[in-house]
C-alpha positions in Angstrom: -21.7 -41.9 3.9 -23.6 -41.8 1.1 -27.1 -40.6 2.7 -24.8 -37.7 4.9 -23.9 -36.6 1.3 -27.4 -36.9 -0.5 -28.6 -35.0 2.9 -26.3 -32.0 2.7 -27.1 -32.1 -1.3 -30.7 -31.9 -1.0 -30.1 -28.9 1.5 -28.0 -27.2 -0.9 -30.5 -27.5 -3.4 -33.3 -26.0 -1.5 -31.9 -23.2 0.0 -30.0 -22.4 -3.4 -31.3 -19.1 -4.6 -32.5 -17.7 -1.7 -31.7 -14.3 -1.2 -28.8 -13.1 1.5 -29.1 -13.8 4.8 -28.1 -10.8 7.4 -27.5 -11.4 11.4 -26.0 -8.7 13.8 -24.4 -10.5 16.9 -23.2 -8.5 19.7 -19.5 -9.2 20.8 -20.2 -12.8 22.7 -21.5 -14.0 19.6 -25.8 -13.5 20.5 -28.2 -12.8 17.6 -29.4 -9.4 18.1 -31.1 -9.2 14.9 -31.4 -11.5 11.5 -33.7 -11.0 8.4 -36.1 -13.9 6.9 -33.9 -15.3 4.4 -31.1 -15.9 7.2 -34.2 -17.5 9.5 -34.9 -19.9 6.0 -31.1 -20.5 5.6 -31.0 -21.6 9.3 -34.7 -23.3 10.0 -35.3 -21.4 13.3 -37.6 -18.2 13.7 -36.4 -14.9 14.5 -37.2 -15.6 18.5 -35.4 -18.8 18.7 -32.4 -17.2 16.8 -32.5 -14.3 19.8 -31.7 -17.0 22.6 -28.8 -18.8 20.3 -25.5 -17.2 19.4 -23.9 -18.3 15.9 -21.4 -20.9 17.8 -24.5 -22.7 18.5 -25.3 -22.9 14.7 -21.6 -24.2 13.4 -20.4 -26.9 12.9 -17.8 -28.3 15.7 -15.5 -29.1 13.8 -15.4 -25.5 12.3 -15.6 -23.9 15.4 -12.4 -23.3 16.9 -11.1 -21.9 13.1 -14.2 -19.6 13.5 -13.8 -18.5 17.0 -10.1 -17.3 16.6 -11.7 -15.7 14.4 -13.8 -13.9 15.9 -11.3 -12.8 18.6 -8.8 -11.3 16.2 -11.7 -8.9 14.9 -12.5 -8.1 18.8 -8.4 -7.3 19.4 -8.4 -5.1 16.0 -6.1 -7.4 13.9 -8.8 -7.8 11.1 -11.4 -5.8 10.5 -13.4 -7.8 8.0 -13.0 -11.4 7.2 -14.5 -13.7 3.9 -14.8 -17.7 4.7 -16.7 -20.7 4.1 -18.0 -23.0 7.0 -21.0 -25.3 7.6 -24.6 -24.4 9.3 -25.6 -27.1 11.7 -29.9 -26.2 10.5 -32.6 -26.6 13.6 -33.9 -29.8 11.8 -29.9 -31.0 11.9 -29.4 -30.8 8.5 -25.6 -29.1 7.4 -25.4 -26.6 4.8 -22.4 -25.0 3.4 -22.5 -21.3 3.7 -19.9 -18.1 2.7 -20.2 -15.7 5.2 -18.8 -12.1 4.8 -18.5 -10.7 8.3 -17.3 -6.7 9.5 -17.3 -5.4 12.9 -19.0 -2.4 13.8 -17.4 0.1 15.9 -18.5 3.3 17.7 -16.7 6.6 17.8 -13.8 5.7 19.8 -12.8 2.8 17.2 -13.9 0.2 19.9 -16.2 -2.7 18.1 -19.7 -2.6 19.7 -21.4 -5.3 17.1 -20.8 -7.6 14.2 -22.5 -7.6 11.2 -22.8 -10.9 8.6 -24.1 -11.4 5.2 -24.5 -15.6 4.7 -24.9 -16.9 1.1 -25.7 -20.7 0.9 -23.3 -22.4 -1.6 -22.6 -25.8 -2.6 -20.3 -27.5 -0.9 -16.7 -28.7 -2.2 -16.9 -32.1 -3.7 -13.9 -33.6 -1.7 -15.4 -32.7 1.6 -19.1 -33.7 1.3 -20.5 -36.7 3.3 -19.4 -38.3 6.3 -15.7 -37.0 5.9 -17.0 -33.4 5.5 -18.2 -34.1 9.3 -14.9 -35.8 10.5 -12.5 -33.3 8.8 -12.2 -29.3 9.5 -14.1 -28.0 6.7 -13.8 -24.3 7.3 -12.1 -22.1 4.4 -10.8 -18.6 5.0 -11.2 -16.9 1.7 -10.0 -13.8 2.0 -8.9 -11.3 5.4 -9.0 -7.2 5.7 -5.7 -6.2 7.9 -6.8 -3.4 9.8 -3.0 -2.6 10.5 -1.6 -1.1 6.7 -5.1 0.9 6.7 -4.3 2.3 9.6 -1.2 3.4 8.7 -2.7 4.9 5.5 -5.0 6.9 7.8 -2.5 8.2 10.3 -0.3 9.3 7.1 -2.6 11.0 5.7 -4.1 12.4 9.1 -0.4 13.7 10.2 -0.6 15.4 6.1 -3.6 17.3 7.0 -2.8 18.6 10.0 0.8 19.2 9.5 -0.1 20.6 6.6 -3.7 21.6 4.9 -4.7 22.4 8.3 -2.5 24.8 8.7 -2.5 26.5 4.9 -6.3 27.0 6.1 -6.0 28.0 9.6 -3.8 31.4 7.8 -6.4 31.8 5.5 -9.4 31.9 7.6 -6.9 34.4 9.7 -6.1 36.4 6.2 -9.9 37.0 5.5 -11.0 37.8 9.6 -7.9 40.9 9.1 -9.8 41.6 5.6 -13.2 41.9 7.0 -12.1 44.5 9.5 -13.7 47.7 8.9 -10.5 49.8 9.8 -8.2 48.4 7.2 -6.8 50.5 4.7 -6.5 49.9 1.1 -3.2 48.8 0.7 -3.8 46.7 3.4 -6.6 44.7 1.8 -4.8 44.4 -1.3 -1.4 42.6 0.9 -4.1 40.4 2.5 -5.9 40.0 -0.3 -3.0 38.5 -2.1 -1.6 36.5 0.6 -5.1 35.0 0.9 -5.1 33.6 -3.0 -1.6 32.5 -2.0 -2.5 30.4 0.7 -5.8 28.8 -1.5 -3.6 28.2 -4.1 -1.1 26.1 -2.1 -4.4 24.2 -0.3 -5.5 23.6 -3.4 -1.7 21.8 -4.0 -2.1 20.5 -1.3 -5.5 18.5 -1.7 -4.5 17.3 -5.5 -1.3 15.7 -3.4 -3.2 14.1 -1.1 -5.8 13.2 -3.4 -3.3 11.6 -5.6 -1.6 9.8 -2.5 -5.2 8.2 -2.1 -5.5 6.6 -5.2 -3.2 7.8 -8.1 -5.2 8.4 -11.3 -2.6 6.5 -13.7 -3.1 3.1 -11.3 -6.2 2.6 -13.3 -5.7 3.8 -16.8 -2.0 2.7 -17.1 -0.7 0.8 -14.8 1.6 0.1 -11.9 4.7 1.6 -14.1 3.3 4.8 -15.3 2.0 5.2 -11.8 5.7 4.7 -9.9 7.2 7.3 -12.7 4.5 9.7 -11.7 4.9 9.6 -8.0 9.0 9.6 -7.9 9.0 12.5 -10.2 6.8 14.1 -8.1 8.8 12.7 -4.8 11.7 14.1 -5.4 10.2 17.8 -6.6 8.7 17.9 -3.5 11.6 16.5 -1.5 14.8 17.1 -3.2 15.8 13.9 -2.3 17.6 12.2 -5.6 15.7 9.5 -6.5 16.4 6.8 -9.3 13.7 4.6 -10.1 14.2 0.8 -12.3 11.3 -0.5 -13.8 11.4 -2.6 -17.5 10.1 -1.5 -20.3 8.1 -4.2 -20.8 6.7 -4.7 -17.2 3.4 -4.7 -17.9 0.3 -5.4 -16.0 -0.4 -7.2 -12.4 -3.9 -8.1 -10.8 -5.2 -4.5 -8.9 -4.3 -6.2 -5.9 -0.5 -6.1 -6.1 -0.5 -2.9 -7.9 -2.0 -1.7 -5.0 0.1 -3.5 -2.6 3.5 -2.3 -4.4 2.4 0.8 -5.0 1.5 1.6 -0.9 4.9 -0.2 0.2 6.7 2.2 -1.8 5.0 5.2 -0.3 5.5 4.2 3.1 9.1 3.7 2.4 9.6 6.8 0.7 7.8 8.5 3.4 10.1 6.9 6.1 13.3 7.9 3.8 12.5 11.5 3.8 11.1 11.6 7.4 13.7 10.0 9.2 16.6 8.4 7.5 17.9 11.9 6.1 19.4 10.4 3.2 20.0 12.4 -0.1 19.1 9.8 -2.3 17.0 6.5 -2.8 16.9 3.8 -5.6 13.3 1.3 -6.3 14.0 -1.0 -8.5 10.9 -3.5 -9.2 11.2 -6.9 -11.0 9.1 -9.1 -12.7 9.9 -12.8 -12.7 7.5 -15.8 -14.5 5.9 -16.0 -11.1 7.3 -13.6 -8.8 7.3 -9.9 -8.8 10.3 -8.4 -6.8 10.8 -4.9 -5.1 13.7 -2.8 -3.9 13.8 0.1 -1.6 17.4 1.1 -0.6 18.5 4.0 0.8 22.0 5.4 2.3 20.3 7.5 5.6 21.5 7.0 9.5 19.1 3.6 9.4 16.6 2.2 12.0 17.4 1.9 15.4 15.1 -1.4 15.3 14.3 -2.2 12.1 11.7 -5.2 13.8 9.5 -1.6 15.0 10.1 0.6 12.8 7.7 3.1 11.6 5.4 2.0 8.8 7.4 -1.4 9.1 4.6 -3.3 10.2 1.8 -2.5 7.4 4.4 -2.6 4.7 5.0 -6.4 6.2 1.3 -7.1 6.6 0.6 -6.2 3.2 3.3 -8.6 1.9 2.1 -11.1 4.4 -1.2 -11.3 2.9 -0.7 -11.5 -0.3 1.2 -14.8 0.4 4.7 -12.8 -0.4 7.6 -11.9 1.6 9.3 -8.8 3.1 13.1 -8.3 4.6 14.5 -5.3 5.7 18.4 -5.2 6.6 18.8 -1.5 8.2 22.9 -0.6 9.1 24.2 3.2 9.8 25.1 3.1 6.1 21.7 3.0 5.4 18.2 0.6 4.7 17.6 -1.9 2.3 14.3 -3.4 2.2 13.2 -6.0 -0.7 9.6 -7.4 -0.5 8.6 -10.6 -2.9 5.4 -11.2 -3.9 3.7 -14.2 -5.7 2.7 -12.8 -9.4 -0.7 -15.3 -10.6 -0.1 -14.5 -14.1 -3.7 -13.7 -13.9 -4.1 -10.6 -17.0 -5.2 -7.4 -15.1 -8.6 -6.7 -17.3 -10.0 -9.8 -15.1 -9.2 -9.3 -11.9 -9.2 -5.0 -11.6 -12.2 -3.2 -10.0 -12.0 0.0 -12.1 -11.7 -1.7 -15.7 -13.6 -3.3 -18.2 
């Protein structure tokens, strides 16, 4: 025990410091290209690395964790992953490595290659030595669902169609009629005035959409102020009634449940004024010593299944990976749908992106 330990120290030690490795592996796992740091990191040249594919390189008792994986990137579930596993080196030394991997993907969406950046670290205390070989050491950090970015992107793909695409589509008409040589004065000045019409909405239009991408407020003051801006501006656009219940004294959260809360309530809203037909909606959001709570209820025709329902699944993923919960009970009265999620108590200046 004790010389498996000093041996993965002493490994630890001399690859400390080195910069990032990179390796691109095609979809069985074969090195298809690596840098010289990832060659140091793992002891073998670049040709030997091209015959070998990273399951050859892992640890076997973190290679099952790593493979399924591996085949959740290839089926779409995750789109990037963050973990920490163990490096089996050519001279059969183990090193304790974080590895960031994305998949590549051509035009069509369909992965074509995977792409990893491998930082050697040192590895935990409790599972150095011989138990670190006899014990399942690998650690998923951190996941990317592709699924709630997906339905981000189809939103906002079915608002500029449906929508900008369409305010633009009559103004590149408007201008052709206004470049015709035969049209009369008045003419021009109709189509003239239609045409500034129409900019003026797309320019609406894009400050909506851009706000639906990331609303300004989020950063500078918070989840709160950013929920009282977007219901205002929900039912304006809508005219569905909408009552929103936050505390005074909410506060702050880390950016990652702002972010979370703030996209579940979108997608409901969007679902309440696409399909439930209801005249009104009520969020009410609660913060708890360790627990922040959300309510979306609404008093439309409901969901037919509310286990398929449109958006359901991102709004649940989201939840899901932030350790929380999400419940939806959906009756022809109308849709209730309450999503819990774990609040750290972490103070947002350390843990958001966009602050300092």
């Amino acid at each position: 025990m004790a010389d498996t330990k000093v041996q993965t120290r002493r490994s630890q030690s001399k690859l400390k410091g080195e910069e990032i490795g990179v390796s691109v592996n095609d979809l069985s796992g074969r090195f298809l290209l690596v840098n010289r740091a990832y060659c140091r990191m793992t002891g073998y040249s670049e040709r030997e690395l091209e015959s070998r594919t990273f399951q050859s390189i892992t640890h076997p008792d973190d290679l099952d964790d790593n493979r399924r994986l591996a085949r959740r990137m290839l089926a779409g579930e995750i789109s990037s992953i963050l973990y920490e596993k163990r490096y089996i080196r050519k001279e059969s030394e183990i090193i304790w490595v974080r590895n960031s991997v994305s998949m590549m993907v051509d035009a069509y969406g369909n992965p074509i290659r995977s792409v990893a950046i491998a930082e050697p670290i040192t590895a935990p205390d409790e599972l150095v030595g011989s138990r670190a070989c006899k014990m399942g050491g690998f650690r998923l950090i951190s996941k990317t669902i592709r699924r709630p970015e997906e339905e981000e992107r189809r939103r906002i793909g079915r608002e500029l169609h449906d929508s900008t695409g369409q305010l633009l589509t009559g103004l590149v008409m408007t201008l052709t009629r206004l470049q015709s040589p035969g049209s009369q004065p008045s003419d021009r000045d109709r189509l003239l005035a239609h045409a500034l019409d129409l900019a003026r909405q797309c320019s609406r239009e894009v400050r909506t959409l851009s706000y639906l991408l990331h609303p300004p407020l989020l950063d500078e003051c918070g989840l709160a102020a950013a929920l009282r801006t977007y219901a205002e501006g929900f039912r304006l656009r809508t005219g569905i009634e909408l009552k929103l219940s936050v505390p005074r004294d909410f506060g702050r959260l880390n950016y990652d449940l702002e972010i979370a809360i703030l996209r579940i309530v979108q997608e409901a809203l969007g679902n309440i004024q696409r399909h439930s037909g209801s005249p009104a909606a009520v969020i009410d959001l609660e913060r708890r010593p360790s627990q922040v709570v959300l309510v979306v209820q609404d008093w439309g025709c409901g969901l037919r299944s509310p286990s398929v329902g449109v958006g359901l699944a991102g709004m649940r993923e989201r939840a899901k990976l932030l350790g929380g919960r999400f419940n939806i009970r959906s009756t022809r009265e109308g849709t209730r749908i309450t999503v819990i999620l774990p609040c750290s108590g972490i103070h947002e200046k350390d843990t958001h992106p966009h602050r300092g």
